[in-house]
C-alpha atoms as a printed R data frame, in Angstrom:
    type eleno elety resid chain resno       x       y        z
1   ATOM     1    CA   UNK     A     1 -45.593  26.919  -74.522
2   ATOM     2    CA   UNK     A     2 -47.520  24.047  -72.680
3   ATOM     3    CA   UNK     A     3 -48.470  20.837  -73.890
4   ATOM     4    CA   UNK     A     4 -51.572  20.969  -75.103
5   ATOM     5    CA   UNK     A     5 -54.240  18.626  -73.444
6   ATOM     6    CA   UNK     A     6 -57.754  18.528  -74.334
7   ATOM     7    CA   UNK     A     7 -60.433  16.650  -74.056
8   ATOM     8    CA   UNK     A     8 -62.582  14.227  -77.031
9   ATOM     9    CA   UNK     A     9 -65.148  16.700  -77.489
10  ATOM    10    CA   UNK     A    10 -62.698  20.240  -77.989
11  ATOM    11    CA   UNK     A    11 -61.580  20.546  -81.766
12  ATOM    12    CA   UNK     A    12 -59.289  23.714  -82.275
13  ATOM    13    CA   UNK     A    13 -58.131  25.559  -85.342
14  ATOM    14    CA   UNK     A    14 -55.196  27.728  -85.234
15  ATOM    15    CA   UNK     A    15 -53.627  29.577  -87.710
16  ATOM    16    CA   UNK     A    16 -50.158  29.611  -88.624
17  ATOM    17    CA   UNK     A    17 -48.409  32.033  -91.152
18  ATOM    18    CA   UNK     A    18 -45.433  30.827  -92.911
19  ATOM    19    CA   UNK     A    19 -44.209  32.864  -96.219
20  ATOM    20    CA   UNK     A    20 -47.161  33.233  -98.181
21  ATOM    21    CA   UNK     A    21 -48.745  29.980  -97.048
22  ATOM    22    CA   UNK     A    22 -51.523  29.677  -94.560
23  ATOM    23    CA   UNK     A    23 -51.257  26.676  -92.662
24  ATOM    24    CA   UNK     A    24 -53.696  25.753  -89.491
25  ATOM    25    CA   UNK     A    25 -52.967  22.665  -86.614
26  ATOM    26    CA   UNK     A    26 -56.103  20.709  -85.957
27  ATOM    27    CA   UNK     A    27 -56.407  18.730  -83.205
28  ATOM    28    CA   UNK     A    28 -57.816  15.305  -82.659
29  ATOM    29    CA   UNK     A    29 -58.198  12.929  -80.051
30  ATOM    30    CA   UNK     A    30 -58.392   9.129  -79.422
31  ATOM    31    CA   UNK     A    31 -59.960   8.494  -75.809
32  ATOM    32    CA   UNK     A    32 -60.600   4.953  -74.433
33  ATOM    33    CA   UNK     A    33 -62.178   4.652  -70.533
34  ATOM    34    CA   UNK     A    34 -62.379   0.957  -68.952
35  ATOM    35    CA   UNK     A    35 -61.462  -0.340  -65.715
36  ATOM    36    CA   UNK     A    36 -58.486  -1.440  -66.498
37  ATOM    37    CA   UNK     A    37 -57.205   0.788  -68.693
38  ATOM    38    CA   UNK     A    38 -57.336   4.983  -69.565
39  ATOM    39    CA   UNK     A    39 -56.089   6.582  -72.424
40  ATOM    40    CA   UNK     A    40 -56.149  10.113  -73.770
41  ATOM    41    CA   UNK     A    41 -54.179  10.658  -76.737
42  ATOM    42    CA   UNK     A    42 -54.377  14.135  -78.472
43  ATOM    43    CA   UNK     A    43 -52.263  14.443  -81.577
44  ATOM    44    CA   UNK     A    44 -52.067  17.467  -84.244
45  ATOM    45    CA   UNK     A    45 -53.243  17.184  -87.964
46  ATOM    46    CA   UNK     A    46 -52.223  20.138  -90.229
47  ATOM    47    CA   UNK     A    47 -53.529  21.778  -93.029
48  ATOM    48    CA   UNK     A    48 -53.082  23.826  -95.881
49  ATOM    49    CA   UNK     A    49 -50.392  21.686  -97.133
50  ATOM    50    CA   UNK     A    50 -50.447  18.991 -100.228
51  ATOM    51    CA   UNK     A    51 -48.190  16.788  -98.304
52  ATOM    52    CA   UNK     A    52 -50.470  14.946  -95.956
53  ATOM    53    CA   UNK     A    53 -47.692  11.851  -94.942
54  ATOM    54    CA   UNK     A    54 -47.256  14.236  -92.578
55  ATOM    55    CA   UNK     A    55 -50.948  13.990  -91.342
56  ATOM    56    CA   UNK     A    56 -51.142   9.804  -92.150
57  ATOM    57    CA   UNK     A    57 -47.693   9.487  -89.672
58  ATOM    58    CA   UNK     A    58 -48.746  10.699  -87.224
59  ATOM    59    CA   UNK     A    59 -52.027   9.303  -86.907
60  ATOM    60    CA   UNK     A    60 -51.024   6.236  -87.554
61  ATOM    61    CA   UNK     A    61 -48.013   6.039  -84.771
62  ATOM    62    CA   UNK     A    62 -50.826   7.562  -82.049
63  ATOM    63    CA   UNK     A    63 -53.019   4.889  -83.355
64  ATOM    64    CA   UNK     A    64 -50.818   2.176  -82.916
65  ATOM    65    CA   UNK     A    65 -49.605   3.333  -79.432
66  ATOM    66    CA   UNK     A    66 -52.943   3.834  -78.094
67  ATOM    67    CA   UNK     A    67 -54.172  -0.206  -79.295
68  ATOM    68    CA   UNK     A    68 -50.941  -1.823  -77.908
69  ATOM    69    CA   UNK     A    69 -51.795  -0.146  -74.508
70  ATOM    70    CA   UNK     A    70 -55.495  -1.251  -74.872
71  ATOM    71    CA   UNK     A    71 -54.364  -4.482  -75.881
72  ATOM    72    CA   UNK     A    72 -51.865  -5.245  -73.424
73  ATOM    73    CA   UNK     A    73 -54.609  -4.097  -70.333
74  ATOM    74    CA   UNK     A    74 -56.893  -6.367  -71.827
75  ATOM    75    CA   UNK     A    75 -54.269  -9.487  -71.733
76  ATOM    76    CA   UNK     A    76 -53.562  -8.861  -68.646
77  ATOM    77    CA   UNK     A    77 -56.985  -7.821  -66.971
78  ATOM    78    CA   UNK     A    78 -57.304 -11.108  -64.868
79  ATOM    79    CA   UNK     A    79 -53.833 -11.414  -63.889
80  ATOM    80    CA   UNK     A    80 -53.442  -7.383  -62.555
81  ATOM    81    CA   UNK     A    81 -56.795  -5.760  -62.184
82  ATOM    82    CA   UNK     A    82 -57.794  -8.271  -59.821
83  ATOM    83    CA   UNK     A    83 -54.819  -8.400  -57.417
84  ATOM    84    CA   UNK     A    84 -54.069  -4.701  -56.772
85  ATOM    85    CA   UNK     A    85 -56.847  -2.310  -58.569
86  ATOM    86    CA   UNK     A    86 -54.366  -1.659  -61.219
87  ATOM    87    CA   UNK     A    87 -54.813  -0.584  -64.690
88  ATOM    88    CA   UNK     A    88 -52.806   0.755  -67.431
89  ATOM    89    CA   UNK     A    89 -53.030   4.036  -68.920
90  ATOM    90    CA   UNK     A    90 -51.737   5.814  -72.188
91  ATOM    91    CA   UNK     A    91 -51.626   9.558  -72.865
92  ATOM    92    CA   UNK     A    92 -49.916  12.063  -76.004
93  ATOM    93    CA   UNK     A    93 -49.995  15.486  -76.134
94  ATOM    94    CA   UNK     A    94 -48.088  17.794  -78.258
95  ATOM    95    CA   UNK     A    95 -46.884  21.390  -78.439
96  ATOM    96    CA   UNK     A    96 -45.747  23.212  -81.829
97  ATOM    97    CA   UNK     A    97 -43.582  26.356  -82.953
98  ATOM    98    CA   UNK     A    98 -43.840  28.374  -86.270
99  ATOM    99    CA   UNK     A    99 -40.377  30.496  -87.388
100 ATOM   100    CA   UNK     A   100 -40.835  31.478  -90.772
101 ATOM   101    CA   UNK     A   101 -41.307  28.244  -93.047
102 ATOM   102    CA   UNK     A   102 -39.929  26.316  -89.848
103 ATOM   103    CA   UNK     A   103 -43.145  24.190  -88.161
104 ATOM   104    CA   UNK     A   104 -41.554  21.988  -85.231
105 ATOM   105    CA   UNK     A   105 -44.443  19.629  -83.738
106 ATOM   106    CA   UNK     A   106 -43.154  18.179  -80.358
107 ATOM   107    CA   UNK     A   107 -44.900  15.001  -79.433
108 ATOM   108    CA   UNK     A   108 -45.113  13.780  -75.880
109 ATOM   109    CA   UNK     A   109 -45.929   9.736  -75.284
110 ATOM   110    CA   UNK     A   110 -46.794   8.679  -71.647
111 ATOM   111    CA   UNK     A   111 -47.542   5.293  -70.703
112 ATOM   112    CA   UNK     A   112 -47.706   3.821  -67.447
113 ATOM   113    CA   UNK     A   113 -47.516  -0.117  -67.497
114 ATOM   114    CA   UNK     A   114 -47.402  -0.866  -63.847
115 ATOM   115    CA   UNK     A   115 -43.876  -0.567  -61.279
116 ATOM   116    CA   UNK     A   116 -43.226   2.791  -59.617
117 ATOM   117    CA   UNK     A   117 -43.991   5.203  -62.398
118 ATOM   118    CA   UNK     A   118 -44.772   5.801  -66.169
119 ATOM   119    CA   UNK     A   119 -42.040   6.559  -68.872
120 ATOM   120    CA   UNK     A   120 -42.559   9.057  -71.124
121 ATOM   121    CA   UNK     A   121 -40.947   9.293  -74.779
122 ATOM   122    CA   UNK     A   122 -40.205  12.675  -76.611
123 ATOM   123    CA   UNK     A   123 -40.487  12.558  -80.461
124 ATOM   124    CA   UNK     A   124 -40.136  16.027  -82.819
125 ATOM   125    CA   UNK     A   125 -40.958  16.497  -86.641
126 ATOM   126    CA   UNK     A   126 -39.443  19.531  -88.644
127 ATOM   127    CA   UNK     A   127 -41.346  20.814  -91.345
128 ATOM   128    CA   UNK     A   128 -40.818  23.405  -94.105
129 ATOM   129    CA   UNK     A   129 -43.904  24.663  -94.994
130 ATOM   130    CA   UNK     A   130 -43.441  25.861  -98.201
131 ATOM   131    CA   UNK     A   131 -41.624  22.553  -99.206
132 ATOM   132    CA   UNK     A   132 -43.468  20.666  -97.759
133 ATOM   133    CA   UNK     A   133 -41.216  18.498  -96.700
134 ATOM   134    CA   UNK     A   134 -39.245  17.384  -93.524
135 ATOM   135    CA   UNK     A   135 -36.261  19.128  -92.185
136 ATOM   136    CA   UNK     A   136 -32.958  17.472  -91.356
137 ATOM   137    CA   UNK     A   137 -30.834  18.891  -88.328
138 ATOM   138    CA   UNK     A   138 -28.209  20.043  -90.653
139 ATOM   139    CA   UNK     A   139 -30.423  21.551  -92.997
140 ATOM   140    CA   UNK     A   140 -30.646  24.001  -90.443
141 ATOM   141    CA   UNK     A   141 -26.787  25.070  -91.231
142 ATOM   142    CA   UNK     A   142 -24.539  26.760  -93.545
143 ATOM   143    CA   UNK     A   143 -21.696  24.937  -92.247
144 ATOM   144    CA   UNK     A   144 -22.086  21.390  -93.042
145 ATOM   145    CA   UNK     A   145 -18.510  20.700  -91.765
146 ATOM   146    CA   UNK     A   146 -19.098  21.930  -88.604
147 ATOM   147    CA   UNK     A   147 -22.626  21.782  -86.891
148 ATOM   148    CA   UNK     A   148 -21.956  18.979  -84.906
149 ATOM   149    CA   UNK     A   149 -19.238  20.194  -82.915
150 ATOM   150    CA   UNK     A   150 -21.067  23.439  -82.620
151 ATOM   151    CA   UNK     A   151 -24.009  21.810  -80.753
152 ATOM   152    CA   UNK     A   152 -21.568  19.430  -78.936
153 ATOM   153    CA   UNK     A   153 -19.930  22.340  -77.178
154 ATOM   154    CA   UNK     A   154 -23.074  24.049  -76.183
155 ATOM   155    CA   UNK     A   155 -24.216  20.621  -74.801
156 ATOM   156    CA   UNK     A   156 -20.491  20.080  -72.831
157 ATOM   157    CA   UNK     A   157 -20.573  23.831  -71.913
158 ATOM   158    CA   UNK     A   158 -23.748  23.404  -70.116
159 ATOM   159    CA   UNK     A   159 -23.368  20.291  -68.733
160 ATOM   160    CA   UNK     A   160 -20.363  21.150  -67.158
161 ATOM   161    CA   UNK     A   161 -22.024  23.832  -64.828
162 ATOM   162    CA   UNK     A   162 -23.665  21.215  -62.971
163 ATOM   163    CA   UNK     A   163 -21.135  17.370  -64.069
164 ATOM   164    CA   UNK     A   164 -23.222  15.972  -60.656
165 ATOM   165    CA   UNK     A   165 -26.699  16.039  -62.716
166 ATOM   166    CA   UNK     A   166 -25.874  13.680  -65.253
167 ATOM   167    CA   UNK     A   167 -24.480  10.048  -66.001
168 ATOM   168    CA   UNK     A   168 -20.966  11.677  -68.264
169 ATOM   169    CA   UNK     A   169 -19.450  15.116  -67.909
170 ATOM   170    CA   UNK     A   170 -18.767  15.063  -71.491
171 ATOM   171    CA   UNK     A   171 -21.220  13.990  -74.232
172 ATOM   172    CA   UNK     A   172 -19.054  12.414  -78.089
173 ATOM   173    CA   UNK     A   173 -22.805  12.253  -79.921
174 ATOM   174    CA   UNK     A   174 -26.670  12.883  -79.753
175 ATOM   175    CA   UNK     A   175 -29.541  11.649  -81.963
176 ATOM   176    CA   UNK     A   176 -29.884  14.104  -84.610
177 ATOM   177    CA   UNK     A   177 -33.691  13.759  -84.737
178 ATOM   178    CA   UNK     A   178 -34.306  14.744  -81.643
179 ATOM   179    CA   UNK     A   179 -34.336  18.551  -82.077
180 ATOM   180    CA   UNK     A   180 -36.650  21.548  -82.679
181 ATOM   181    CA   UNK     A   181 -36.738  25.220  -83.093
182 ATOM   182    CA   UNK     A   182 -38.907  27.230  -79.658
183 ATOM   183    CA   UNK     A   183 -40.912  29.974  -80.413
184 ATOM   184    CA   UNK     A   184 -37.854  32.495  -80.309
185 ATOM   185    CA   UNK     A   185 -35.751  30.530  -82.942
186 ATOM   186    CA   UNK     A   186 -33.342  29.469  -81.139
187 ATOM   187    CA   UNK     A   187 -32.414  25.396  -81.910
188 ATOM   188    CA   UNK     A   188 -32.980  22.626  -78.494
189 ATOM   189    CA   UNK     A   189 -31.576  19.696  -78.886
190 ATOM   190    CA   UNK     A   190 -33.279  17.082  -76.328
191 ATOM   191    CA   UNK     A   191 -32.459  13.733  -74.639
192 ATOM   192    CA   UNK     A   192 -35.202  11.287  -73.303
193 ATOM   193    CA   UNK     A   193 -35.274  10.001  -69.957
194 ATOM   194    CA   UNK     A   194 -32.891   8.013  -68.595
195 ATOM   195    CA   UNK     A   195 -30.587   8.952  -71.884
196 ATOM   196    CA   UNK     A   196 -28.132  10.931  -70.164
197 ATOM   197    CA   UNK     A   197 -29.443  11.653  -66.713
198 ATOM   198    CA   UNK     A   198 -31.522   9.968  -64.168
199 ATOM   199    CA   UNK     A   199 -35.586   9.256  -64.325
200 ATOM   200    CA   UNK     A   200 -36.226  11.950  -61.788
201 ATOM   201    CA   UNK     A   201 -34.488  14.985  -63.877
202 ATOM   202    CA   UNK     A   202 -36.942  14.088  -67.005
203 ATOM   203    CA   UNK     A   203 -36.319  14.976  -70.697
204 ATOM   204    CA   UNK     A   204 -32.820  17.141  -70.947
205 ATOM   205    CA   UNK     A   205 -32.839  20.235  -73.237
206 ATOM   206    CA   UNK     A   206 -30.381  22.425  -74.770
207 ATOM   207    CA   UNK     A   207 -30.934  25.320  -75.888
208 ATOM   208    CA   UNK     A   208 -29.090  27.417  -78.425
209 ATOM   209    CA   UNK     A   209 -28.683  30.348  -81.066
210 ATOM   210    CA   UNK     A   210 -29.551  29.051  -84.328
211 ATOM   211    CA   UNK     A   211 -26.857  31.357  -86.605
């Protein structure tokens, strides 16, 4: 599934069935267009559940990313814009998968703030729908023991088709937040850029059966 980028004016309601629940992904959009600065930040807003922290988070984080960009092309308008037609620019966009009571939202943050190319950060949330609330990594297991090791060896088992791609052969750890669950259930574990491989290669996913 692609990212999803739209533009100000395109709001979009899609349903999601999880259990008995109806739940539906609205989108919304913060756009900003100066001289010096561009920014197109689409991020999702769900509903049919009581729990809106959900909504207020992420609102609030797209918010706050799109200002410091605006704020930091205004600072430094006189000192860039005017040597080298530069500018700064700031987009989001997101992607989501429903599996049962399972809604993974996978949020995208570009920024480009001048040198040879942008950066751009991967963030998931995990939600159980009927709950309502968020899901850990090893909520996601019977075998609390174990999970670890279990995605540690799928990680080491792929990585070690192709050692010459990354910085290690061997990975000890990952960030348990960054995960989700694709639209076939299986669990991907991701690593940001630069994490565990060079900037050219992009975000790193593993994928895996979710037992």
């Amino acid at each position: 599934m692609n990212f999803i980028l739209v533009n100000c004016l395109m709001i979009f309601n899609l349903t999601l069935f999880a259990s008995n629940n109806v739940v539906s992904i609205e989108n919304k959009n913060i756009s900003v267009q100066q001289e010096w600065v561009k920014i197109d930040a689409n991020y999702p807003q769900i509903n049919g559940m009581t729990n809106t922290n959900f909504n207020e988070d992420i609102k609030n984080k797209v918010s706050v990313f799109a200002k410091d960009i605006e704020k930091q092309a205004k600072d430094n308008y006189n000192t860039f814009w005017k040597i080298g037609d530069f500018h700064y620019e700031g987009m989001v966009s997101y992607k989501y998968n429903i599996n049962g009571t399972i809604l993974s939202i996978i949020m995208e943050y570009y920024s480009y703030l001048g040198g040879a190319h942008g950066v751009t950060l991967r963030e998931s949330i995990n939600i159980d729908t009927k709950k309502g609330s968020e899901i850990q990594l090893k909520d996601l297991f019977k075998d609390k023991e174990n999970y670890k090791q279990y995605i540690l060896k799928n990680i080491n088992d792929e990585i070690s088709k192709k050692p010459e791609n990354y910085f290690s052969s061997k990975l000890d750890t990952f960030n348990e937040a960054n995960f989700y669950v694709d639209e076939n259930g299986n669990l991907v574990i991701y690593f940001n850029q630069y994490e565990i491989a060079p900037y050219v290669a992009g975000v790193q996913e593993f994928k895996m059966p979710l037992n």
